[in-house]
C-alpha positions as CSV (number, residue, x, y, z in Angstrom):
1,X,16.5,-21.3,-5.8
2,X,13.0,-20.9,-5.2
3,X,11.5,-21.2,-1.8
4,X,9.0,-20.1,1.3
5,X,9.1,-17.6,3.4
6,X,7.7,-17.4,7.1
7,X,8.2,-14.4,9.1
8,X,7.3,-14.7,13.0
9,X,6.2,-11.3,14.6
10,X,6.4,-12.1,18.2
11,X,3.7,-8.8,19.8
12,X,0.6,-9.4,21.3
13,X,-1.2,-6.9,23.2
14,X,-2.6,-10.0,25.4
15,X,-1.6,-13.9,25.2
16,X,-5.0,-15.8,24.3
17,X,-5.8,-18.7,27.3
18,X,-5.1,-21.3,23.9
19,X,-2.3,-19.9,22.2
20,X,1.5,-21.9,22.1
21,X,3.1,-20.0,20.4
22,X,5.7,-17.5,21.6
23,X,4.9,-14.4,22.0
24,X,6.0,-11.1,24.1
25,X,3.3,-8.1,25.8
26,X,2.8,-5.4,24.0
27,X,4.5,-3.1,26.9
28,X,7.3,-3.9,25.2
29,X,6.3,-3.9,21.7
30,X,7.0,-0.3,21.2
31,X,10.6,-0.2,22.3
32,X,11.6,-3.4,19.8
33,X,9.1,-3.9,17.1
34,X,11.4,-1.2,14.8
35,X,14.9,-2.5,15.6
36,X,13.2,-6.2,15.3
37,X,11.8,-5.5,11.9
38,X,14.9,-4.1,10.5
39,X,17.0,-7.6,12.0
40,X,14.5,-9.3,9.9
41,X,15.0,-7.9,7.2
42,X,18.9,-8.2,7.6
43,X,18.3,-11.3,8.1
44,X,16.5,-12.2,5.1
45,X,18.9,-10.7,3.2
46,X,21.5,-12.7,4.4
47,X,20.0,-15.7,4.1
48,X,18.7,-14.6,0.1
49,X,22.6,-14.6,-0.4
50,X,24.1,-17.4,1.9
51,X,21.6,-20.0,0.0
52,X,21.0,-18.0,-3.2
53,X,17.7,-17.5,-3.3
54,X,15.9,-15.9,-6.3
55,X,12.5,-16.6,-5.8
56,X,9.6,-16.5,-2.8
57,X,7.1,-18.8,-3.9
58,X,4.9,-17.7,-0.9
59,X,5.7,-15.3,1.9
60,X,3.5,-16.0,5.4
61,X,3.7,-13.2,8.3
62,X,2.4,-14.5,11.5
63,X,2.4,-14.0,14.8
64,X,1.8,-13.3,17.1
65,X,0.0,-9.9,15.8
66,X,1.3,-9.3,13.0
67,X,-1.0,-6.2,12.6
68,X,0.4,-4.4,15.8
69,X,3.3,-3.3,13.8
70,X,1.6,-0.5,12.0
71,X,1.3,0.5,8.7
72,X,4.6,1.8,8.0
73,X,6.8,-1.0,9.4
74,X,4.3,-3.2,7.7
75,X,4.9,-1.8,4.4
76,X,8.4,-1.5,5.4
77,X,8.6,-5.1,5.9
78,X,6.5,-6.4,3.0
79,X,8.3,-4.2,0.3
80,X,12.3,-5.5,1.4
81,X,10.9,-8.7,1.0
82,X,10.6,-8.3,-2.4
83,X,13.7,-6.2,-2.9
84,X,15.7,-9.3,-1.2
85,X,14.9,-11.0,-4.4
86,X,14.3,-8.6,-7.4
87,X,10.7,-9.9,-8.0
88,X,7.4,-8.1,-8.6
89,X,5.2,-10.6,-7.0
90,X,4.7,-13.7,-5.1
91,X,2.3,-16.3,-6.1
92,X,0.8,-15.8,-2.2
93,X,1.7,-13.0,0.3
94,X,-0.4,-13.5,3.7
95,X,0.1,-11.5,6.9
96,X,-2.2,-12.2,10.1
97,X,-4.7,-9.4,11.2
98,X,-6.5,-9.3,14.4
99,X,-9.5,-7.6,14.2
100,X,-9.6,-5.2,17.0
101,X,-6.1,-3.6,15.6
102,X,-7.4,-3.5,11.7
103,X,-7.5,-0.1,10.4
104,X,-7.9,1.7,6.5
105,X,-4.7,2.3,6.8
106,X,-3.2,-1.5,7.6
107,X,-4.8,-2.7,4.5
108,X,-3.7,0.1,2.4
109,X,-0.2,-0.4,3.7
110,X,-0.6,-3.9,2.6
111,X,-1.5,-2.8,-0.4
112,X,1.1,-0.7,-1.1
113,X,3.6,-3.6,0.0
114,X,2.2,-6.1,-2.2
115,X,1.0,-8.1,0.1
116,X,-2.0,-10.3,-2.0
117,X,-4.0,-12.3,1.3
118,X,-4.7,-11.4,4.5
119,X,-6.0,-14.1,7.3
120,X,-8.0,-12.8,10.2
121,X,-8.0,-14.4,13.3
122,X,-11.7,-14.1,14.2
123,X,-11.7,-17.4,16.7
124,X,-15.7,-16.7,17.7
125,X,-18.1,-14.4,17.1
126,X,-19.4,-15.1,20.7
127,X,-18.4,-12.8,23.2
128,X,-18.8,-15.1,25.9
129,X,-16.3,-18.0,24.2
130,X,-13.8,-15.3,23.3
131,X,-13.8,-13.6,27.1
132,X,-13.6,-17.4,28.3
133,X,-9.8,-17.6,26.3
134,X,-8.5,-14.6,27.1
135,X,-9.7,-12.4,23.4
136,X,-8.9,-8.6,23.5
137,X,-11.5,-9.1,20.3
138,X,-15.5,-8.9,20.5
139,X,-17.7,-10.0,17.9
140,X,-18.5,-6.3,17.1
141,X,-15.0,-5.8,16.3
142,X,-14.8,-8.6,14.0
143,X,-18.1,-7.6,12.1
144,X,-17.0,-4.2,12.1
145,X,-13.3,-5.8,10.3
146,X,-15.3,-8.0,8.2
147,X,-17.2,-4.9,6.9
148,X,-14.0,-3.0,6.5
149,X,-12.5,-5.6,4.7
150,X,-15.1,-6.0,2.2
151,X,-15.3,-2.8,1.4
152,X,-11.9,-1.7,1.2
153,X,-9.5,-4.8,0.3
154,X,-9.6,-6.5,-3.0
155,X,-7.1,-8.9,-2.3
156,X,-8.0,-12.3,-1.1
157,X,-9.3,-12.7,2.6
158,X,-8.8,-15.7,5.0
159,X,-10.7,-15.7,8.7
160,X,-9.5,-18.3,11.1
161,X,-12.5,-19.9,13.7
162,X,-12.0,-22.4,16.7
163,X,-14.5,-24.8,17.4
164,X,-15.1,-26.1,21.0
165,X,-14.3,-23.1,22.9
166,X,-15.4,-22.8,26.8
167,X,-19.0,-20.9,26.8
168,X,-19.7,-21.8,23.1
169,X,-23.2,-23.6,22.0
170,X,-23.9,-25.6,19.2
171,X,-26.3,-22.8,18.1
172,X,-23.7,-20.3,18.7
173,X,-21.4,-22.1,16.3
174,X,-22.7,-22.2,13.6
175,X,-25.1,-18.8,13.6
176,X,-21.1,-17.5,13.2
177,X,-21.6,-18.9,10.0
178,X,-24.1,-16.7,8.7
179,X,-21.9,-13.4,8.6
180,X,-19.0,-15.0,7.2
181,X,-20.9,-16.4,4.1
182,X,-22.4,-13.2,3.6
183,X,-18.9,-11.6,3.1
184,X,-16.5,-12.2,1.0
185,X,-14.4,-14.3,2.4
186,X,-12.4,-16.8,0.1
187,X,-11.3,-19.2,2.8
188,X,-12.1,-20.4,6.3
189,X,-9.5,-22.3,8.5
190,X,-11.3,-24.0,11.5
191,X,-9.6,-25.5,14.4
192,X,-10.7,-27.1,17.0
193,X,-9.6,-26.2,21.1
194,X,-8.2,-29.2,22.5
């Protein structure tokens, strides 16, 4: 049986103002992320059996912050996914970044683990929206991600926005737009604050 794959990665180093979904502090990240990775993948490997599954079609890691669990537990995480299955590859293999916690070696980890898109969650690149809900991030950090992911990921790159945030202009809004076109960037996922 061939099907999708989502894994939740419930760390954040700080809940954004806007953010539902569940999520726990990152003072006590360090003490669960490796036993929670390793259930995961005990879990997946249960569930590969109980339904006989043979196939991902796609894998999604999300979050939460994905990202805060380092390179090795990402790779770690990325590469049992495939050995629950057998397979070489998945059509689409995403994990979340943030882009104050991107590093070399996240994406070489990813690359390692076969993971084929990663999806940054820029929000704004207006310091003054992204303080107003709560964002570790600044825009320098995102530009500064940006730049390290064009230069040292050849996989395909997503970068999440939200419209309407508290603080933002009309000017400021789209201006965003500018650095994001001038990357490469293969898709943009805009949402809007409600």
């Amino acid at each position: 049986m061939e099907l999708p794959l989502y894994i939740h990665i419930p760390f954040c180093k700080k809940k954004c103002d806007y953010c539902d979904f569940f999520s726990l502090p990152l003072c006590k990240i360090h003490e669960l992320k490796e036993s929670y990775v390793k259930a995961l993948v005990n879990q997946i490997n249960f569930f590969v059996k109980k339904y006989n599954v043979t196939h991902w079609s796609t894998v999604y890691i999300g979050g939460g912050t994905p990202s805060l669990l380092g390179p090795g537990l990402i790779e770690f995480l990325a590469s049992n996914v495939y050995k629950s299955t057998g397979q070489n590859s998945v059509d689409e293999f995403t994990i979340e970044v943030n882009p104050d916690d991107l590093t070399g070696e996240i994406i070489d980890s990813c690359k390692r683990g076969g993971i084929t898109r990663i999806s940054m969650g820029i929000q704004a690149l207006d310091d003054v929206a992204l303080s107003a809900v709560g964002r570790v991030a600044t825009r320098q950090k995102a530009l500064d991600a940006l730049s390290l992911l064009n230069e040292s990921w050849d996989g395909r790159l997503s970068v999440d926005f939200i419209a309407g945030l508290p603080g933002q202009t009309i000017d400021s809004f789209k201006s965003q737009f500018e650095y994001v076109f001038n990357s490469r960037v293969d898709h943009i996922s805009l949402y809007s604050l409600t």
